[in-house]
Wavefront OBJ file of the C-alpha trace (Angstrom):
o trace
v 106.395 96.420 70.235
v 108.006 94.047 68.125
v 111.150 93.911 65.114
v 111.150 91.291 62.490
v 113.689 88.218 63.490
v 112.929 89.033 67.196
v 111.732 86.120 69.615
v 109.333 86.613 71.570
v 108.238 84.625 74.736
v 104.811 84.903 76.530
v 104.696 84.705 80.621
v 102.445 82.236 80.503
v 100.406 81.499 83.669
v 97.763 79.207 81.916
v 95.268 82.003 83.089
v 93.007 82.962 79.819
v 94.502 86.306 79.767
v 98.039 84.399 78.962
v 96.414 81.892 76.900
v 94.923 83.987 75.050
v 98.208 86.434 74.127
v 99.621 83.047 73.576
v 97.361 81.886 70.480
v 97.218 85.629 69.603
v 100.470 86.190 69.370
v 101.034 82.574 67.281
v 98.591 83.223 64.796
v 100.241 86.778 64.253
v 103.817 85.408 64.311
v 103.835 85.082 60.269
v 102.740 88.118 59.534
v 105.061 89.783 62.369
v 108.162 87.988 61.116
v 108.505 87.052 65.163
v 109.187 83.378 66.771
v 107.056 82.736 69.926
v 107.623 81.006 72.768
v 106.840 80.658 76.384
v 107.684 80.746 79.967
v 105.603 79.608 82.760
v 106.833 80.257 86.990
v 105.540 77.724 89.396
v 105.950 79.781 92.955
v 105.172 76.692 94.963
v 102.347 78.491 96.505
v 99.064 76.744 95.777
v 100.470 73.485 96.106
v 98.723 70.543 94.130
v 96.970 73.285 92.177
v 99.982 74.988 91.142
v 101.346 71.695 90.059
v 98.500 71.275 87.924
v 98.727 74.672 86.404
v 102.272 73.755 85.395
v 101.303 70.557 83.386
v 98.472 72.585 81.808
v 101.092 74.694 80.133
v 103.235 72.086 79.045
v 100.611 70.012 77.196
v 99.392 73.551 75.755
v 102.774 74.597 74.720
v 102.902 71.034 73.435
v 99.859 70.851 71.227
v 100.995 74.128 69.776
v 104.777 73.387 69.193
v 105.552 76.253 70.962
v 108.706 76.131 73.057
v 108.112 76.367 76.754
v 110.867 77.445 79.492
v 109.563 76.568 83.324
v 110.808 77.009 86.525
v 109.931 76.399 90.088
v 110.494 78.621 93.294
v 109.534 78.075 96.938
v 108.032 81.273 96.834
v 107.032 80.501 101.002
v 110.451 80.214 101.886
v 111.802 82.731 99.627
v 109.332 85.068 100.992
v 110.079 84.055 104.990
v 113.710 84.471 104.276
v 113.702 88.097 102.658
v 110.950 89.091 104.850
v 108.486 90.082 102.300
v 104.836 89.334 101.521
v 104.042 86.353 99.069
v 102.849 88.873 96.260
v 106.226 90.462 96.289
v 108.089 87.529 96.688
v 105.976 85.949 93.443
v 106.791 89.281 91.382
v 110.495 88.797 91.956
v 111.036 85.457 91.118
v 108.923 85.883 87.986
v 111.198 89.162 86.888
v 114.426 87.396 87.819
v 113.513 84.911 85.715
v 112.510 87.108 82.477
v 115.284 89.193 82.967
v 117.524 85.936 82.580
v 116.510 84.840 79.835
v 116.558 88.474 77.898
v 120.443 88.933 79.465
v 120.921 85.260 78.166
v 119.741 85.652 74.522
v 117.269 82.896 74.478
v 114.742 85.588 73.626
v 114.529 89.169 72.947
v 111.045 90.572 74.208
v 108.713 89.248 76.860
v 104.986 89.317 76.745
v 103.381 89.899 79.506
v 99.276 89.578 79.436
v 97.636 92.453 81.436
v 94.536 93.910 80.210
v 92.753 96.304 80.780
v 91.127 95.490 83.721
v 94.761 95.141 84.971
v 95.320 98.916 84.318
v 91.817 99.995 85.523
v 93.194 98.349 88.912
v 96.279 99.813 89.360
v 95.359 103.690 88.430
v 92.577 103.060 91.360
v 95.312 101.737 93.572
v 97.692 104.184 92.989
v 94.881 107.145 93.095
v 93.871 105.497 96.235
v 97.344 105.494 97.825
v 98.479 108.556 96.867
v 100.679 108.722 93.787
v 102.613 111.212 90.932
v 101.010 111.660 87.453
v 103.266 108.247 86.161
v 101.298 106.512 88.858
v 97.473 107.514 87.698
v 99.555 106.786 83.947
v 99.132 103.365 85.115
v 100.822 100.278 83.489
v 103.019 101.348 80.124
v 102.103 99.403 76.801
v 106.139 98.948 76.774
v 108.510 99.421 79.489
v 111.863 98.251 78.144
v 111.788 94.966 76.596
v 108.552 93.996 78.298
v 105.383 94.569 76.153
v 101.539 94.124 76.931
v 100.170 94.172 73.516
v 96.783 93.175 75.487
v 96.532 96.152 77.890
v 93.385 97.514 76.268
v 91.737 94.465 75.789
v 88.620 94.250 77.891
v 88.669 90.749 79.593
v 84.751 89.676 78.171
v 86.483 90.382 74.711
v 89.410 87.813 76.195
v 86.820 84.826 77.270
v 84.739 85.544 74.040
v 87.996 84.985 71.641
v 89.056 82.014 73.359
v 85.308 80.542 73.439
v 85.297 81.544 69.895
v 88.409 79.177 69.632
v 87.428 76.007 71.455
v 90.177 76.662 74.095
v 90.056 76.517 77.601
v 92.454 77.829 80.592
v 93.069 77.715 83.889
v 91.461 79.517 86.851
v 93.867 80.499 90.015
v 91.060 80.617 93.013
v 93.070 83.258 94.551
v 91.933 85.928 92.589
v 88.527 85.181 93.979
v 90.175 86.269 97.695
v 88.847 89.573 98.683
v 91.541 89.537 101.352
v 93.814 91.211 98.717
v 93.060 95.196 97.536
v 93.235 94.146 93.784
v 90.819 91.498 94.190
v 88.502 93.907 95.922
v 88.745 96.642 93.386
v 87.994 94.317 90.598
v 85.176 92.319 92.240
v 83.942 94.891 94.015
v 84.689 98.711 93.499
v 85.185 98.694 89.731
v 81.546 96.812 89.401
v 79.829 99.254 91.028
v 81.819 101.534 89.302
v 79.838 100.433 86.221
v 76.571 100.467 88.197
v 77.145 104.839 88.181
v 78.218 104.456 84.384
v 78.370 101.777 81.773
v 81.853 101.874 80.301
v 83.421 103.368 83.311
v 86.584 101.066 83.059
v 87.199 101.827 79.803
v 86.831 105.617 80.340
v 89.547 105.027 83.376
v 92.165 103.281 80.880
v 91.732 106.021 78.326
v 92.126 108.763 81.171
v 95.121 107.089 82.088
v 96.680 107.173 79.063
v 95.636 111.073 78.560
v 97.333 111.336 82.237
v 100.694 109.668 80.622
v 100.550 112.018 77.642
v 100.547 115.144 80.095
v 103.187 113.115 82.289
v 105.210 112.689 79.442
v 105.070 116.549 78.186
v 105.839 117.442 81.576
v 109.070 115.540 81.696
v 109.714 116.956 78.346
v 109.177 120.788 79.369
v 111.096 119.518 82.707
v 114.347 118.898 80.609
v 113.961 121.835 78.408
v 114.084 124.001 81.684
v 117.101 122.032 83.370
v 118.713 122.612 80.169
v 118.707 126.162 80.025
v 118.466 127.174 83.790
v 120.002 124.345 85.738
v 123.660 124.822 86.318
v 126.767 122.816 87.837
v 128.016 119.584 87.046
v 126.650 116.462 87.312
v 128.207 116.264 91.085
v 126.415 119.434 91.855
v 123.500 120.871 90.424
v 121.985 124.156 91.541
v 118.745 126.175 90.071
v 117.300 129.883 91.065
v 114.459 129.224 92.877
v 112.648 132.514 91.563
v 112.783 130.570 88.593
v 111.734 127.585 89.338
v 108.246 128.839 91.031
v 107.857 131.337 87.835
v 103.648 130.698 86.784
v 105.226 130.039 83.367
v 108.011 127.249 84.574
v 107.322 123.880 84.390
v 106.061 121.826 88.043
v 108.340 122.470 89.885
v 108.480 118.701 90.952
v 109.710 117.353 88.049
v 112.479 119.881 87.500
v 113.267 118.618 91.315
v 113.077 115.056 90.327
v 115.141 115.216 86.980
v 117.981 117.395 89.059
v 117.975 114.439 91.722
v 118.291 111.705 89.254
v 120.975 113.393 87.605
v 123.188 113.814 90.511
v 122.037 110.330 91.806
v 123.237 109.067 88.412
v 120.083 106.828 88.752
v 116.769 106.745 90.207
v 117.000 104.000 92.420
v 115.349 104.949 96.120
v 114.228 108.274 94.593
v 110.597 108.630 95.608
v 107.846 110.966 95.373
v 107.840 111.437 99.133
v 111.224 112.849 98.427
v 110.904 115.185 95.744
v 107.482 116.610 98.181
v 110.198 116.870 100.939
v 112.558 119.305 98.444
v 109.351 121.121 97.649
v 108.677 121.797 101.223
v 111.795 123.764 101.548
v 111.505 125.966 98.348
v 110.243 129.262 100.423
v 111.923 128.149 103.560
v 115.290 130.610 103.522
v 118.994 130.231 103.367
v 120.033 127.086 105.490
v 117.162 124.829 105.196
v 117.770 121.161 103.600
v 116.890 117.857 103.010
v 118.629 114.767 102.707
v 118.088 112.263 100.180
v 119.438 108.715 99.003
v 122.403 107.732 97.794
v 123.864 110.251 100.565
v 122.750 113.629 98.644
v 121.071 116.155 100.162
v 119.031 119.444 98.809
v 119.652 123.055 100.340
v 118.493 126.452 100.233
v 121.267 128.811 100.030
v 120.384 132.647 99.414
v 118.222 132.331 96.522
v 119.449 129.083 94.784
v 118.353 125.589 94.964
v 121.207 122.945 95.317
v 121.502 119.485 95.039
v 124.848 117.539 96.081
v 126.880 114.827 97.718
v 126.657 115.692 101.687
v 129.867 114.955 103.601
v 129.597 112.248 105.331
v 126.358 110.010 106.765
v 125.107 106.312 105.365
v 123.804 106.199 101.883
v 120.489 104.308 103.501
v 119.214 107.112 105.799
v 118.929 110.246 106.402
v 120.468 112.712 109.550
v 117.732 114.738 109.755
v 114.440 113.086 107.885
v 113.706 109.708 106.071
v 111.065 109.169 103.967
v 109.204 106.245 103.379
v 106.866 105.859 100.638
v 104.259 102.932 101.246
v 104.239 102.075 97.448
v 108.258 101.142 97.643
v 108.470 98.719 100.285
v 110.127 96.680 101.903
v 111.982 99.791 102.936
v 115.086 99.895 106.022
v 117.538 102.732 106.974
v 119.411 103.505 110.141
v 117.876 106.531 112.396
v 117.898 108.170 115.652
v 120.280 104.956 117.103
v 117.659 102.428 115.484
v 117.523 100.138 112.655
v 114.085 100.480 111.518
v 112.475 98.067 109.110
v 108.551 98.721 106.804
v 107.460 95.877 105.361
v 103.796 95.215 103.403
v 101.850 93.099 105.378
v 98.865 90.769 104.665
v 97.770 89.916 108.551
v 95.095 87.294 108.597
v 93.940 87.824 112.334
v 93.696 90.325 114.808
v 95.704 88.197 117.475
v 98.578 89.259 115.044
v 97.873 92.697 115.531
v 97.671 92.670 119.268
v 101.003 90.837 119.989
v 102.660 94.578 119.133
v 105.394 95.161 120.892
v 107.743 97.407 122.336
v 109.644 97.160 118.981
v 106.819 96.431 116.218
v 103.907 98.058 115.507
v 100.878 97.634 112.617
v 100.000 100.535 110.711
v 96.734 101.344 108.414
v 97.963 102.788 105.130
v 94.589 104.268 104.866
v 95.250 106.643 107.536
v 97.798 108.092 105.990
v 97.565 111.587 104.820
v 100.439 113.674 104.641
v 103.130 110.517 103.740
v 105.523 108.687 106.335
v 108.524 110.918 107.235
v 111.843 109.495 110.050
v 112.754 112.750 111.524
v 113.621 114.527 114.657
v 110.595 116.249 116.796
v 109.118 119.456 115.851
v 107.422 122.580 117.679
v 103.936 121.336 116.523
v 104.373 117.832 116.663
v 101.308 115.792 118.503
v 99.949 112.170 119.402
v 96.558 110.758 118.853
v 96.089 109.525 122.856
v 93.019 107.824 122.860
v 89.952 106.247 120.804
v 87.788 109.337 121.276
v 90.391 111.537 119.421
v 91.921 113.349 122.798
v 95.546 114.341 121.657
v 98.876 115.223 123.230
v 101.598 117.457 122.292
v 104.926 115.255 121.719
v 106.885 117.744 124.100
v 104.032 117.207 127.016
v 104.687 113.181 126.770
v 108.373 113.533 127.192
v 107.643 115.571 130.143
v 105.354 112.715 131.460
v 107.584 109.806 130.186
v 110.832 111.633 132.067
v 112.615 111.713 128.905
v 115.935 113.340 129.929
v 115.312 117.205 128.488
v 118.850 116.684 126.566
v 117.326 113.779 124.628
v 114.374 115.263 123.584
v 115.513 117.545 120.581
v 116.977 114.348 119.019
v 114.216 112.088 119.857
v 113.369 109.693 116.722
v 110.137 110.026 115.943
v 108.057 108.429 112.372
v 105.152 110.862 111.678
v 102.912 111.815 108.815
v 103.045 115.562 108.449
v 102.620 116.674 112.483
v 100.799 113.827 113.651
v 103.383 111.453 115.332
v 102.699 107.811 114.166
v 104.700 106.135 117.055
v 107.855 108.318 118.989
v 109.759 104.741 118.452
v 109.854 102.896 121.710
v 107.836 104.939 123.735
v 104.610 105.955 122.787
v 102.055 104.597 119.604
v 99.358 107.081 118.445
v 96.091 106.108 118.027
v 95.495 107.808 114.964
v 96.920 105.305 112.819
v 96.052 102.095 114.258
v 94.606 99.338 112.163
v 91.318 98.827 112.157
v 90.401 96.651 109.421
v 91.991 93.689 108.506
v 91.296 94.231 104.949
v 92.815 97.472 104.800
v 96.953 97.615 103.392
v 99.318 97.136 106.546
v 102.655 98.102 107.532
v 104.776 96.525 109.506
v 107.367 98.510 111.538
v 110.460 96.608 113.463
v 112.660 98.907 115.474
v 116.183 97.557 116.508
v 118.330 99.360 118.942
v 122.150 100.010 117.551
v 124.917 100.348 119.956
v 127.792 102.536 119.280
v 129.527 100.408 117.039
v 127.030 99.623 115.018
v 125.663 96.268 116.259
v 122.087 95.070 116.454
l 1 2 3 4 5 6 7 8 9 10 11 12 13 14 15 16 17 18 19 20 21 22 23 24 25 26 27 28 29 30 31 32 33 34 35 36 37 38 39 40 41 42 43 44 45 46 47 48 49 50 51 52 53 54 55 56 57 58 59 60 61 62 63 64 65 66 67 68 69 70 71 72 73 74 75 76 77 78 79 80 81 82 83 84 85 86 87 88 89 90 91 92 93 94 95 96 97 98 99 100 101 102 103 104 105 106 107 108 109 110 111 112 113 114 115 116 117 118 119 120 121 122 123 124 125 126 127 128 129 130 131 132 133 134 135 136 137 138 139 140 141 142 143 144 145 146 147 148 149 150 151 152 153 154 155 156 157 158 159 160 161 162 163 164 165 166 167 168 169 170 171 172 173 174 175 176 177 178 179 180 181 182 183 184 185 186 187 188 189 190 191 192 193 194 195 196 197 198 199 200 201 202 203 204 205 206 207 208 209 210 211 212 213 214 215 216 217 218 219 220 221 222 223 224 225 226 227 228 229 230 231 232 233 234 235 236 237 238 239 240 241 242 243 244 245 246 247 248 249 250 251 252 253 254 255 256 257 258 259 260 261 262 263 264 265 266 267 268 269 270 271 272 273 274 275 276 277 278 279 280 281 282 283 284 285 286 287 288 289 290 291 292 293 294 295 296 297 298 299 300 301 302 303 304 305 306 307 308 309 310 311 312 313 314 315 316 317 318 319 320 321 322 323 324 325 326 327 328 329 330 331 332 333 334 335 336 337 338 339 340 341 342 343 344 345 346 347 348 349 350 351 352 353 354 355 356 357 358 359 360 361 362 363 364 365 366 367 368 369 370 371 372 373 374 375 376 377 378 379 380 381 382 383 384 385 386 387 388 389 390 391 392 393 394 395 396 397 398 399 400 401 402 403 404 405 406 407 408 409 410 411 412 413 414 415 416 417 418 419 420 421 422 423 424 425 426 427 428 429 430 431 432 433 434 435 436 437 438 439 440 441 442 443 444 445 446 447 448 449 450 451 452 453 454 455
């Protein structure tokens, strides 16, 4: 994690998770041959508290002699402004500040205090939601020039050392609020969790880090194969799909993945949602396609898989399907003669819910099953009509609605696998209305675009 001569600050929070990688870290700083230091974010959130928090670090940092770098952020504003929850707002400030300092030299690693509770958390959340093996892999020990060197620390073992030590910490009440899906898992699902088998968060962290091992060899047989079957340039990459689906090849998703990254040049936007999209097509015959970000696209052309720069369209959305993967958002993209906008949402009443519109509309992630997918209608396509369950087939509602019969075929539609979500601006299924508050919420803005491209 660490090179002699390197300086290394700690995010420090004043939590006893940060405290305690602080005076770890210190006491080890001899023996390491590293300088520590620290850097503490007040988001302007918790108001008098936060304030607090703040001089709490300082007098630490102080009493140590360990150099502290803080900063403040109207986190509130910030978040109103970008249109983004507080938790993602928070998370951005804090990595636009690390990554400042790194690019500026005043240190060279950052230290960043998760445990393993922390990991335990987000394999749930990602098994929960739906995610890739590097999802269930759960948080990385070292990502870059960020390191955790706490991550499989259990948090008793945390309080014990620092009762051991005299030293006490801060406590943010908002971890208490059940409101949030972390906070739930770890007061709630990962206790019981416990109840069915002492040790069961510690069994999850070391299955996640089997589950990275097997993610990792995949990506590894992944670029063996691209090596020696993938061909083109990096403009244009194309693959036999007999190959690909061979019992012997590896997943056939990551081969997909690695041959969109490489003609992205990057992975920005690239999603799992996506690469499931490519996979869809595999057996589907000369002609069928996807597009992608970054204005690529993936077609089937007798026998041969190819990925490539389409010919024209916006780099933000697709012609004919965009998908949105809950775990990315905020998400926007230009479709069907809409600007459409998904944002995470954390809605405190149900009065919020009900003043849906025409143009915005609350969805319950939990209800998802198939993934979120922009696209034009299809033969099978149906609605969710009522609370008992009754349903309608999408063609039968543009019959009722009078939608023009040449406007159908191009209708814009958001769905999750046949099951229309909401035929924007006409019609919102039932099927994935919220209907608990604690539950993780979309938010969905349509905005009509006239021919020239204005709101």
């Amino acid at each position: 994690m660490v090179s002699p001569g390197e300086r290394v600050f700690i995010a420090l929070s004043g939590g006893a998770d940060s405290v305690c990688l602080l005076l770890c870290l210190r006491e080890l700083s001899s023996a390491l041959g590293i300088t520590v230091g620290a850097v503490h974010i007040e988001h302007g959130i918790r108001g008098q508290a936060s304030l607090d928090d703040a001089e709490f670090v300082r007098e630490l940092c102080e009493r140590l002699g360990v150099p502290l770098v803080s900063r403040s952020f109207d986190v509130p504003r910030i978040a109103g402004e970008g249109g983004t929850g507080l938790e993602e707002a928070a998370r951005g400030v804090r990595y636009e500040t690390f990554a400042s300092l790194l690019s500026g030299g005043q240190c060279d690693k950052v230290a960043i205090a998760h445990h393993c509770g922390d990991m335990v958390e987000t394999v749930l959340f990602n098994l929960a939601r739906g995610s890739s093996l590097a999802g269930l892999s759960g948080i990385k020990p070292v990502r870059g020039r960020y390191i955790r060197p706490l991550l499989w620390a259990q948090k008793s073992e945390i309080e014990e050392y620092l009762a051991a030590r005299g030293q006490d910490f801060v406590t943010d009440e908002s971890n208490a609020d059940e409101t949030y899906s972390r906070n739930r898992l770890r007061h709630t699902v990962v206790p019981e969790l416990e109840k069915v088998h002492a040790g069961a968060a510690g069994n999850i962290a070391r299955a996640a880090m089997l589950l990275g091992e097997a993610d990792s060899y995949f990506k590894r047989e992944a670029a063996r194969f691209c090596a020696e079957y993938v061909t083109g340039s990096e403009e244009e990459l194309s693959v036999e799909i007999d190959e690909l689906c061979k019992p012997d090849a590896p997943l056939p998703s990551y081969v997909i993945y690695d041959c969109i990254v490489r003609v992205r040049g990057g992975a920005k936007d690239i999603t799992q949602a996506h690469v499931d999209a490519v996979g869809g097509i595999l057996h589907s015959g000369t002609g069928a396609s996807v597009d992608l970000p970054g204005g690529l696209t993936a077609a089937v052309s007798y026998g041969r898989l190819t990925f490539g720069k389409r010919e024209s369209g916006n780099d933000n959305y697709s012609r004919e399907e965009a998908c949105v993967d809950v775990g990315e958002l905020p998400f926007e993209c230009e479709f069907g003669g809409y600007k459409v906008t998904f944002s995470a949402e954390t809605v405190a009443s149900w009065e919020e819910i009900r003043r849906d519109n025409r143009c915005t509309k609350y969805i319950d992630c939990g209800k998802i099953m198939d993934g979120m997918q922009l696209r034009y209608p299809r033969r099978d396509d149906y609605l969710v009509i009522d609370d008992a369950g009754h349903t309608k087939r999408l063609n039968r509602l543009f019959i009722d609605s009078k939608v023009p019969a040449e406007k159908r075929e191009r209708f814009p539609v958001l769905c999750d696998g046949s099951r229309v979500i909401w035929a924007l601006g006409l019609r919102f299924s039932k099927s994935h209305c919220v209907s608990d508050l604690g539950e993780s919420i979309v938010r969905i803005d349509i905005t009509e675009i006239d021919d020239e491209g204005r709101n």
